[in-house]
C-alpha positions as CSV (number, residue, x, y, z in Angstrom):
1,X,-22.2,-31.1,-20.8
2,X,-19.3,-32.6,-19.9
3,X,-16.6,-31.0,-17.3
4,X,-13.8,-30.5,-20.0
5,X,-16.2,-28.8,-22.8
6,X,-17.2,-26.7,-19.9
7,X,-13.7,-25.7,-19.2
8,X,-13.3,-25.0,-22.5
9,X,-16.1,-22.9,-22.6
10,X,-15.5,-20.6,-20.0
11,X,-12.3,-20.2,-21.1
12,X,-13.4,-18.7,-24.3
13,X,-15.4,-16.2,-22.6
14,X,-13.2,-15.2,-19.5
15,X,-9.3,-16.8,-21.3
16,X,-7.2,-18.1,-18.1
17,X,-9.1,-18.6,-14.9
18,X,-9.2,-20.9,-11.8
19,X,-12.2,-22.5,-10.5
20,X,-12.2,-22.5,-6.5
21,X,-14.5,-24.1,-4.1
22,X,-15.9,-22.8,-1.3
23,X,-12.6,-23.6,1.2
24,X,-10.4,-22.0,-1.3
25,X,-9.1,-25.3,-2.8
26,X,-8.5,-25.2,-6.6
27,X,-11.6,-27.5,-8.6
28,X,-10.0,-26.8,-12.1
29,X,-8.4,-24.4,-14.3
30,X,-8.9,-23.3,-18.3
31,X,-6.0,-23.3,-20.6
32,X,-3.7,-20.7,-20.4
33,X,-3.6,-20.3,-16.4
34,X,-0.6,-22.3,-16.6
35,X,1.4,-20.2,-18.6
36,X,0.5,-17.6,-15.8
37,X,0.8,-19.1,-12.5
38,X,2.9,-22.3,-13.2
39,X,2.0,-26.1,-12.6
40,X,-1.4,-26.7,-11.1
41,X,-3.0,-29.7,-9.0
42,X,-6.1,-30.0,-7.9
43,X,-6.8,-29.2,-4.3
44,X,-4.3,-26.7,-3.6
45,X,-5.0,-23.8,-1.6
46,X,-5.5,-20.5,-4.0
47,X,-3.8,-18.4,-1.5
48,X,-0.6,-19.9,-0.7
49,X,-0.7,-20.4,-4.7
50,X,-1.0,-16.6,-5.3
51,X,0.5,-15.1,-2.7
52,X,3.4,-17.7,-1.6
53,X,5.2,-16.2,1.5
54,X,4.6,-12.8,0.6
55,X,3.8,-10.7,3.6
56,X,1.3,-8.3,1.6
57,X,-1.2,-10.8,0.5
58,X,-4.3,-8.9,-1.5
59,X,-6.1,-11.9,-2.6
60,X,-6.1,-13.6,-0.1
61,X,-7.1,-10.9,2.3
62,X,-10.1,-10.3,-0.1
63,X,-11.2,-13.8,-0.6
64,X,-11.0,-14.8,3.2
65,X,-12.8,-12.0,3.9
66,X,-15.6,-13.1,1.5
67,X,-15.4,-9.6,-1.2
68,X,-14.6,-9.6,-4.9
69,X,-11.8,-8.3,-5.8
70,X,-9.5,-7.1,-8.6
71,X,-6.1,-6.7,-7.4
72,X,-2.0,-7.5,-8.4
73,X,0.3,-10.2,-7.3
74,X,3.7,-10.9,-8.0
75,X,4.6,-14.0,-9.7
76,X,7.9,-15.9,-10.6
77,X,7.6,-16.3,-14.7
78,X,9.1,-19.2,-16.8
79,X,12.3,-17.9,-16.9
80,X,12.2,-17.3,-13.0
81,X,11.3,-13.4,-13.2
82,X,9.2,-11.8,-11.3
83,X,5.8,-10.5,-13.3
84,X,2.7,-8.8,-12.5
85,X,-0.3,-11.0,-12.1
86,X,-3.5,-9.3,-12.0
87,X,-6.0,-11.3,-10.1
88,X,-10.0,-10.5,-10.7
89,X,-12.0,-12.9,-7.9
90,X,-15.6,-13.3,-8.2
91,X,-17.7,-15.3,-6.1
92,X,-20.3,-18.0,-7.7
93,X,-22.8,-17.5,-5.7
94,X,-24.7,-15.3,-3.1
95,X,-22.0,-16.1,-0.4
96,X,-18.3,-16.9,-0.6
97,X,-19.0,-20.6,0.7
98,X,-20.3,-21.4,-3.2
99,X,-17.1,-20.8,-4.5
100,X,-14.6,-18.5,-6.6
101,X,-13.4,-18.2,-10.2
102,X,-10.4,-16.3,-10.4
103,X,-9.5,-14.6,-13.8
104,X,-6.3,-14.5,-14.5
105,X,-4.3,-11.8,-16.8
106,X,-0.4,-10.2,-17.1
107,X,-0.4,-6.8,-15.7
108,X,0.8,-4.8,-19.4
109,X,4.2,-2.8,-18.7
110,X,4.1,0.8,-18.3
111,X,7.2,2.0,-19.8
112,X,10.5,0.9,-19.9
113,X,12.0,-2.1,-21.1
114,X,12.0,-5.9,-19.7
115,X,13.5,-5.2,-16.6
116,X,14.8,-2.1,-16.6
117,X,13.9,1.0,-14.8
118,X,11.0,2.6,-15.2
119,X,10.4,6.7,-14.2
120,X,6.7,8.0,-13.9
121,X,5.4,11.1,-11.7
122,X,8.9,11.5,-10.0
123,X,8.8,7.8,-8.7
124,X,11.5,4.8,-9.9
125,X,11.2,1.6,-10.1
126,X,12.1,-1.9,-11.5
127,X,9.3,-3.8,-9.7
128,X,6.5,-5.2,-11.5
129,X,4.0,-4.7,-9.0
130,X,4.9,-0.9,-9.1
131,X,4.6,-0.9,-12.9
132,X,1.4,-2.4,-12.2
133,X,0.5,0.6,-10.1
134,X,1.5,3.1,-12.8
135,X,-0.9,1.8,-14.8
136,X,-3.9,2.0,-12.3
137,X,-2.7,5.6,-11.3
138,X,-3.3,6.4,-15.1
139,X,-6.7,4.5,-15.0
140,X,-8.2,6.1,-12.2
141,X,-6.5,9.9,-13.1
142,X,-8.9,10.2,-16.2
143,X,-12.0,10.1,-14.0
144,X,-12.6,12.0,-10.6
145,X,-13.8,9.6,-8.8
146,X,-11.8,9.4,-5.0
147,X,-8.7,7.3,-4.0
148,X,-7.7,5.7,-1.0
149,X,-4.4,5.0,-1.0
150,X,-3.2,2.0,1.7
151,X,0.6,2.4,2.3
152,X,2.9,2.3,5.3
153,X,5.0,5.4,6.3
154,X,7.3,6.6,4.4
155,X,6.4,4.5,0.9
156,X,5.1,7.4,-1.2
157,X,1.8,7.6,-0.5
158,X,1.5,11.5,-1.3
159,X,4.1,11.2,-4.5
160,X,0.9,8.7,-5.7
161,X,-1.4,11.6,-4.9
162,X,0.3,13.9,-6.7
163,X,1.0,11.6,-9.7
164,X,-2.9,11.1,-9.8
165,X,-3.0,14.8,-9.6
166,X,-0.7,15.2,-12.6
167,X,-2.1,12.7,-15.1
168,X,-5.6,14.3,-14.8
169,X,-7.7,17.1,-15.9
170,X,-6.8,19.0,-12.9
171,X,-3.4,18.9,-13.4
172,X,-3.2,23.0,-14.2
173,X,-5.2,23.5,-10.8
174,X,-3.7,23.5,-7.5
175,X,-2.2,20.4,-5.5
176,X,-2.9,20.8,-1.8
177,X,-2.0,18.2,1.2
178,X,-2.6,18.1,4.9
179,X,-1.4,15.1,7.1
180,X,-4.8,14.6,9.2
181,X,-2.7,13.2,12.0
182,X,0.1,16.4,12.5
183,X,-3.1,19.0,14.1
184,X,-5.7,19.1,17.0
185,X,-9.2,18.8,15.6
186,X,-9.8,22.6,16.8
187,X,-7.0,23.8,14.1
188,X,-7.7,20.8,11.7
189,X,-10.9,21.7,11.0
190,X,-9.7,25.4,10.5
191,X,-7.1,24.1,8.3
192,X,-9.7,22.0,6.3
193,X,-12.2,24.5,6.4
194,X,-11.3,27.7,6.7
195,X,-12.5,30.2,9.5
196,X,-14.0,33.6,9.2
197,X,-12.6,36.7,11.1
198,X,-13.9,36.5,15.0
199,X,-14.6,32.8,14.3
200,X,-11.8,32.3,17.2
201,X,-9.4,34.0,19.7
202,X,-6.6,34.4,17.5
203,X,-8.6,34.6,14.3
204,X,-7.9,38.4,13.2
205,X,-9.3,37.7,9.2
206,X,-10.9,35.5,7.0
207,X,-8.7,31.9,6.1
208,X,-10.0,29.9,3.3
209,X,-8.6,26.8,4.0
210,X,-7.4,23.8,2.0
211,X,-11.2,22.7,0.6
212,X,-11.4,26.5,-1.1
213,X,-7.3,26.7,-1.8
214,X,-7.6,23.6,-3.9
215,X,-11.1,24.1,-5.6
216,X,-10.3,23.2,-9.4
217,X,-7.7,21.1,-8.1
218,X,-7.1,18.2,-5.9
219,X,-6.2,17.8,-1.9
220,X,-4.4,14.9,-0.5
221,X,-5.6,14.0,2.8
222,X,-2.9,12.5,4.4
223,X,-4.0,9.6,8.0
224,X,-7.6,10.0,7.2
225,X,-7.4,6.9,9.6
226,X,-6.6,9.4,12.3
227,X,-9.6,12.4,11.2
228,X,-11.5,13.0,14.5
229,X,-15.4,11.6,14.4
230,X,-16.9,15.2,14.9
231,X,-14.9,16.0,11.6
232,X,-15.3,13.4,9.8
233,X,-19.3,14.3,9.2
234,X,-18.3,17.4,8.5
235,X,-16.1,15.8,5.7
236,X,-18.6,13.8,4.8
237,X,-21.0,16.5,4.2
238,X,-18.5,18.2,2.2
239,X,-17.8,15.3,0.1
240,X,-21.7,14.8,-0.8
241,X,-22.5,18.5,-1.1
242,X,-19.5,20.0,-2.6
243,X,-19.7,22.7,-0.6
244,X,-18.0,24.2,3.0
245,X,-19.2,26.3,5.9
246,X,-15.9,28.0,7.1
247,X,-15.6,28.3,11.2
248,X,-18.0,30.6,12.4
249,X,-19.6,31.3,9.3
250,X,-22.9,30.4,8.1
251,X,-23.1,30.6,4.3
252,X,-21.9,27.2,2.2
253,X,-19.2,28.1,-0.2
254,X,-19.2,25.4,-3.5
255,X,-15.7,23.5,-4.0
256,X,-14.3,21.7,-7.2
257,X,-12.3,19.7,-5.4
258,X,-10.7,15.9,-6.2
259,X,-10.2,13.9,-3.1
260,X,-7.3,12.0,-2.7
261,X,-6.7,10.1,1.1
262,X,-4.7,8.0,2.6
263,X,-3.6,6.1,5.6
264,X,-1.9,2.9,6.6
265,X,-4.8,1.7,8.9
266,X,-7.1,-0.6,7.7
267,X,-10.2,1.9,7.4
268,X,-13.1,-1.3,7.8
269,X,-10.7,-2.4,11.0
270,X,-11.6,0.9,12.3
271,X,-15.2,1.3,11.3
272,X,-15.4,-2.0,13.1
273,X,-14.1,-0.8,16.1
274,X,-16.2,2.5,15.7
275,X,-13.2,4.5,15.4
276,X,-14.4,5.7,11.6
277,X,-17.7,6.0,10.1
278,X,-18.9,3.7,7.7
279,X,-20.7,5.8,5.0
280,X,-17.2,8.3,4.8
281,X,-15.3,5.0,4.2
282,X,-17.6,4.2,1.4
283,X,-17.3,7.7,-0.1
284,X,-13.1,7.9,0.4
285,X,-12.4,4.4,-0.9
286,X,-14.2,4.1,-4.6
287,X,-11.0,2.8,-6.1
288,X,-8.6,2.1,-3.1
289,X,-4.9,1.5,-4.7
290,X,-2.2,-0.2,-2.8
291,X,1.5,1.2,-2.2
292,X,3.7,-1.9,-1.4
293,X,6.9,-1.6,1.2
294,X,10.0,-1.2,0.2
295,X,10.8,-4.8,1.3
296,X,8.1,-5.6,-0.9
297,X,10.0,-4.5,-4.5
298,X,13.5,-5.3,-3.2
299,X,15.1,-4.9,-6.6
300,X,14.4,-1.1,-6.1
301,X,17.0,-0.9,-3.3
302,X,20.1,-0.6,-6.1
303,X,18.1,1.4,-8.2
304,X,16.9,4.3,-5.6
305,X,20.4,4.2,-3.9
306,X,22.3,5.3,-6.6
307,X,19.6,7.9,-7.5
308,X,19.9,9.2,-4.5
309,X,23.3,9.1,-3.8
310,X,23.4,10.9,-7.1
311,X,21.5,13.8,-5.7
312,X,23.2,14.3,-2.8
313,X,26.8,14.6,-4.3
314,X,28.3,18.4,-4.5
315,X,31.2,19.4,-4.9
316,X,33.1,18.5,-1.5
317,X,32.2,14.5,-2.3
318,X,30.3,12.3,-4.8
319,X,29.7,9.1,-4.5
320,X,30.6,7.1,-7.8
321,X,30.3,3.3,-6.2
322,X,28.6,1.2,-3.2
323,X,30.8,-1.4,-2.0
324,X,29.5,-5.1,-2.7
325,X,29.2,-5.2,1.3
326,X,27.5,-2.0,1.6
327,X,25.0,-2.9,-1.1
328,X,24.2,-6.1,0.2
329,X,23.6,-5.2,3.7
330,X,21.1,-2.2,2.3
331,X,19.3,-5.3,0.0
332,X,19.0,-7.2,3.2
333,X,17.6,-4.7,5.8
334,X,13.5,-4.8,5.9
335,X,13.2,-0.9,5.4
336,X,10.7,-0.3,8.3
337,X,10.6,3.2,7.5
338,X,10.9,2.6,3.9
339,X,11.8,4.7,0.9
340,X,12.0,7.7,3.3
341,X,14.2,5.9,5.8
342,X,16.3,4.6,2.8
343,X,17.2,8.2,2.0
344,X,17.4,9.4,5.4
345,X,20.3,6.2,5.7
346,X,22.2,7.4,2.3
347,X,22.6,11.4,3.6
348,X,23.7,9.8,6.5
349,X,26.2,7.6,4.9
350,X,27.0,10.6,2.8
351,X,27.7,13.0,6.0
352,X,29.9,10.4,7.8
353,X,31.9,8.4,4.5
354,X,34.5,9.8,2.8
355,X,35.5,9.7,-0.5
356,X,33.9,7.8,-4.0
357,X,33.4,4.4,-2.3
358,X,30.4,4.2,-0.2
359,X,31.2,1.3,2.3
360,X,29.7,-0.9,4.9
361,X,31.3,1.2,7.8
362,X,29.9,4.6,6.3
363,X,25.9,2.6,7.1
364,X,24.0,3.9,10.3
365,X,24.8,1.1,13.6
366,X,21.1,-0.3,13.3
367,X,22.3,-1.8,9.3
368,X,25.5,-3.5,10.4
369,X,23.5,-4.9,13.4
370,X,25.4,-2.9,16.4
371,X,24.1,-1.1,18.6
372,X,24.3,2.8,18.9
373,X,27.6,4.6,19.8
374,X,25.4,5.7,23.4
375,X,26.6,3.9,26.3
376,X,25.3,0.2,26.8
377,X,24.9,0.5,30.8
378,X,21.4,0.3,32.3
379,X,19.9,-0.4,28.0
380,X,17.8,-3.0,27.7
381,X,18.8,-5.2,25.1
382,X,17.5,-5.2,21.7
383,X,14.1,-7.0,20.9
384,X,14.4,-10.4,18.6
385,X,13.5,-9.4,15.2
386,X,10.6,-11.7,14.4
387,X,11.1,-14.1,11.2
388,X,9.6,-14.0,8.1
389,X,6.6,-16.6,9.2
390,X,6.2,-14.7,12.4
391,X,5.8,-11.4,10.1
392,X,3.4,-13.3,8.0
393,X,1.5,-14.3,10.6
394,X,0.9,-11.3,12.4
395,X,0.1,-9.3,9.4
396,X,-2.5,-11.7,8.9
397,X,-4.2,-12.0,12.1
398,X,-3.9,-7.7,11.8
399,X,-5.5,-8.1,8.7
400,X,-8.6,-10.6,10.1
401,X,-8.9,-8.4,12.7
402,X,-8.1,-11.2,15.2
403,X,-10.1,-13.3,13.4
404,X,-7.7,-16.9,13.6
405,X,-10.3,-18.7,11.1
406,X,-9.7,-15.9,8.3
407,X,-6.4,-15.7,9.2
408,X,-5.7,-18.7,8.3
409,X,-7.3,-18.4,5.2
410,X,-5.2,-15.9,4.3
411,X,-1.8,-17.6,5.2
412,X,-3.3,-21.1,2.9
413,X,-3.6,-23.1,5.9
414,X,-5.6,-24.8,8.4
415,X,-6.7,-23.0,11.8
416,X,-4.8,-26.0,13.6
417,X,-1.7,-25.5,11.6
418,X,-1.8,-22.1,12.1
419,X,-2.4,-22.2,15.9
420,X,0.5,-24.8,15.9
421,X,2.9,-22.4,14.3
422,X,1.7,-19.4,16.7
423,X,2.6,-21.5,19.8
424,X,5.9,-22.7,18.3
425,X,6.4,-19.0,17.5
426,X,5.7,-17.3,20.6
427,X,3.2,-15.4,19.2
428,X,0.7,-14.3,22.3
429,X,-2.9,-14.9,21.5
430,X,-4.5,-12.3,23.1
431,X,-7.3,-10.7,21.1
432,X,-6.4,-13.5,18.5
């Protein structure tokens, strides 16, 4: 059978897809992947063709790392739009090095119009990729199965909890959260637990704890990256029994409880590095959902300032414009902290502005690019902000664990290239 009946074939059964080799080089495509992804040439690599310069980089992560994967992607359209790509990588053979096909499909919208702005669970957006999310939070609320969500701090990671929480079954049951990282493991696994009277100095009656305040509900485990070991069998048993052993008790209570967890670690990083058991990961992460930065879904910026800005005004100011410089300097700044340290900048702009012009000089020091009103004498000077390469790069050596070969897979480029552009960059190689 000849290569272009082929083609044709497969894409009756699978529609648009891409055929990759075993280096990640694209073999051939069906019709229709065009109209998704743009011009294609033979021999270029998937994951600069997915992924671009992004600094998140899904795919790629998955397919240098040799795992199939279902996952979103922004993409430029025709008309130079951004869109929602969904990805679905399968391998062609027992091991990675036989090859990929990629099948290709538009994320569906999940409300709103074109590019307006779109409200689910308390969270706004414009971005397609977020959209994209809306829909897999819907997906995954009609089953109780447990979600990992993978987010940095401050992007929304419980707001994505408790929109899972919402959608579902449960969503007349109780919504319960505890950030894994904020207690010692003594009182965590009180907390968690719950303790019976005596169980402790301290302990004058019996506590329930989240697993029993929640049951019929859900509980958001907030850093499950940072649960101690010693609790997370504990977790684990609870997890695979459905039921809990207070502190110092010694009959099991049964729990109807939905898991939710999440953390910004990478959780098989830390299994690798024994930090986290493997057979909890397993049992946390049956559909693990992705929260992207802020500086991720930068047309969100305009959109969440002026929603906030609208809930902070009273009756002593309101806030009824953003300067042109003001807004530009707020679309510009990377958002480290993100949606939470975007807030945090507009109360402060709000506090120290006056009037219904928010403008450039109302913005903390750190967005104009000064330094702090503290005195300069005896400060060390500020540490170069690293480019957008360099940010690439070191996300995706954090991602390969060190790994330079699967680093480079991810970034779409050879391990020479790569090591090139680490030495040119100042980037230190140690543990790389």
């Amino acid at each position: 059978m000849s290569t272009p009946l082929l083609l044709r074939a497969l894409g009756t059964v699978a529609g648009p897809a891409l055929v990759l080799d075993g280096d990640l080089r694209l073999v051939a495509w069906t019709d229709g992947a065009e109209a998704l992804t743009g011009p294609l040439e033979a021999g270029v690599s998937t994951p600069r063709l997915l992924c671009g310069d992004g600094l998140e980089r899904p795919v790629a992560e998955a397919l240098a790392a040799g795992r199939a994967t279902t996952a979103t992607v922004p993409r430029p359209g025709p008309d130079g739009r951004l869109r929602a790509l969904r990805v679905r990588a399968t391998p062609l053979g027992p091991t990675e090095a036989d090859g990929w096909l990629l099948v290709l499909s538009e994320a569906p919208d999940t409300g709103g119009e074109g590019e307006g702005a779109c409200e689910r669970w308390g969270m706004l957006t414009r971005s397609p990729v977020m959209r994209a999310l809306f829909r897999d939070i819907a997906k995954v609320a009609r089953r109780d199965v447990t979600v990992l969500v993978r987010g940095e701090s401050g992007a929304g990671k419980e707001l994505v909890a408790r929109a899972i929480h919402d959608a579902s079954r449960r969503a007349s049951g109780p919504f319960r959260a505890i950030n894994c990282a904020a207690l010692p493991p003594t009182l965590l696994e009180s907390e968690l637990f719950g303790h019976v009277r005596g169980a402790f100095t301290g302990a004058v009656r019996d506590a329930p704890g989240h697993f029993r305040a929640a049951d019929g509900g859900t509980l958001f485990l907030d850093e499950i990256g940072e649960l101690p070991l010693e609790l997370q069998a504990k977790l684990l048993r609870v997890i695979q029994e459905r039921t809990v052993i207070p502190v110092g008790g010694r009959d099991s209570v049964p729990v109807d409880v939905r898991i939710v967890s999440a953390t910004n670690r990478a959780l098989r990083e830390e299994v690798a590095q024994g930090r986290f058991r493997a057979d909890l990961m397993y049992r946390l992460r049956v559909v693990p959902l992705f929260l992207p930065p802020l500086r991720a879904r930068r047309e969100d910026v305009s959109l969440l300032t002026h929603h906030f800005l609208a809930q902070l005004g009273d009756d002593e100011r309101r806030i009824e414009h953003v300067s042109s410089g003001a807004m530009a300097m707020l679309e510009s700044y990377d958002w480290p902290g993100n949606v939470r340290e975007l807030q945090n900048v507009l109360e402060h702009a709000f506090v120290m502005g006056d009037g219904p012009v928010l403008l450039e000089s109302d913005l903390p020091p750190e967005l104009r690019g000064e330094e702090s009103g503290a005195p300069r004498a005896n400060v060390p000077p500020p540490q170069r902000a690293a480019s957008p390469e360099e940010q690439r790069i070191r996300r995706a050596l954090e991602r390969a664990g060190g790994h330079r070969g699967r680093a480079a897979t991810i970034l779409g480029m050879s391990r020479s290239t790569l090591w090139r552009r680490m030495r040119a960059l100042g980037i230190d190689e140690e543990g790389s």
